[in-house]
VOLUM-493923 format. One line per field, with one value per residue (C-alpha): chain; residue number from 1; x, y, z; residue in one letter. Coordinates in Angstrom, 1 decimal. Each point is the difference from the previous one (the first is absolute). Example, Ala and Ser with C-alpha at 12.3 -4.5 7.8 and 13.67 -1.06 7.14 Angstrom:
unit (A; A)
pos (1; 2)
px (12.3; 1.4)
py (-4.5; 3.4)
pz (7.8; -0.7)
code (A; S)
***
This chain:
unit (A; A; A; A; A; A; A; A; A; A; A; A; A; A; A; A; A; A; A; A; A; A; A; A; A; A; A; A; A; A; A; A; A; A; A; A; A; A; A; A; A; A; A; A; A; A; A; A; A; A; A; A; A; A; A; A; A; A; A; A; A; A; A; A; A; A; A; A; A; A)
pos (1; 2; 3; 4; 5; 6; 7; 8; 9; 10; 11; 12; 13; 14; 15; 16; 17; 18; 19; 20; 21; 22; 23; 24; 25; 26; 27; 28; 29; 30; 31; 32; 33; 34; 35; 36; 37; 38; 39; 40; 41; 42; 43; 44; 45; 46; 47; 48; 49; 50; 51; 52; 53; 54; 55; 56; 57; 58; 59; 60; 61; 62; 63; 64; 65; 66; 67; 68; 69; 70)
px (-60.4; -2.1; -2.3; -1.8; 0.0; -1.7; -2.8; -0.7; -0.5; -2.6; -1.8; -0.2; -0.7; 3.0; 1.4; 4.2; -1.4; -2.4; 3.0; 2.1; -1.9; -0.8; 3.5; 1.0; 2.3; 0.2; -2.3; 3.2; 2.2; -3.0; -0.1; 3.7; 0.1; -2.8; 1.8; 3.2; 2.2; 0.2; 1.0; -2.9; 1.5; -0.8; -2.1; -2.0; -1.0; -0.8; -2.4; -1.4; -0.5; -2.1; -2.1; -1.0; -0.6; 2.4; 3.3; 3.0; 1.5; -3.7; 0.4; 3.7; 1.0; 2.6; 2.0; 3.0; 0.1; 1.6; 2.3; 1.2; -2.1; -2.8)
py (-76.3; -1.7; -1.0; -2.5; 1.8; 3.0; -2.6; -1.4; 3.8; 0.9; -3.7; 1.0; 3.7; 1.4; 3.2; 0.6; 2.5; -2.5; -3.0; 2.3; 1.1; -3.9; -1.0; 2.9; 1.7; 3.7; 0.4; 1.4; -2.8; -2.6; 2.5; -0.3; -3.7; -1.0; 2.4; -2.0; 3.3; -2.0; -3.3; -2.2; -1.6; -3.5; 1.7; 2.4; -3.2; -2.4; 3.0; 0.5; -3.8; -0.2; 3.5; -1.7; -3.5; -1.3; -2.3; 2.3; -2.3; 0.7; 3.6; 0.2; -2.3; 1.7; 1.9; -1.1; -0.3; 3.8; -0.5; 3.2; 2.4; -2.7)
pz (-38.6; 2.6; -2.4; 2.3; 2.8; -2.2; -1.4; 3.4; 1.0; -2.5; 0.8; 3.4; -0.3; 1.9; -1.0; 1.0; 2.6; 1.8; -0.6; 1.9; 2.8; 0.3; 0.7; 1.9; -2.5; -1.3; -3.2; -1.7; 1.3; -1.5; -3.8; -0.1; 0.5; -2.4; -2.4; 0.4; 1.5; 3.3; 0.4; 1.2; 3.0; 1.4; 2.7; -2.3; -2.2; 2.9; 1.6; -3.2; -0.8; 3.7; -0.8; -3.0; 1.4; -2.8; 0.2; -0.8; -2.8; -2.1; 0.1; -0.5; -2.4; -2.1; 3.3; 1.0; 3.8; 1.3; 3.5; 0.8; 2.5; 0.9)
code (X; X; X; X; X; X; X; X; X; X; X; X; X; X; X; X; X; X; X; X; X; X; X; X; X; X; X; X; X; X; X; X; X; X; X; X; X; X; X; X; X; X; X; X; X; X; X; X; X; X; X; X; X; X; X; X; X; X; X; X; X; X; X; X; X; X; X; X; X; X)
***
């Protein structure tokens, strides 16, 4: 899962932990997302798209847009 966003991470050298503190969300909140155990919400992958200077539709291809608790 999040295949893309996972490649970009390595590319860029960002660890979950450092994503995390870069978008202002709890490290366990970021493991649990990147897992897939938590949804990855609109505004989780438009934060993560800015932190990593990249358009959201490049890093999340395959996810179907989530609504609920944005």
């Amino acid at each position: 899962m999040f295949e893309v966003l996972h490649e970009e991470m390595k590319r860029q050298n960002v660890s979950g932990y450092k994503l995390a503190k870069m978008i202002g969300v709890s490290n366990s909140d970021m493991y649990c997302a990147l897992k897939g155990t938590k949804p990855m919400y609109k505004g989780y992958r438009e934060r993560i798209a800015e932190a990593l200077n990249c358009p959201v539709s490049d890093l999340f291809p395959e996810e179907r847009e989530v609504t609920a608790h944005e």
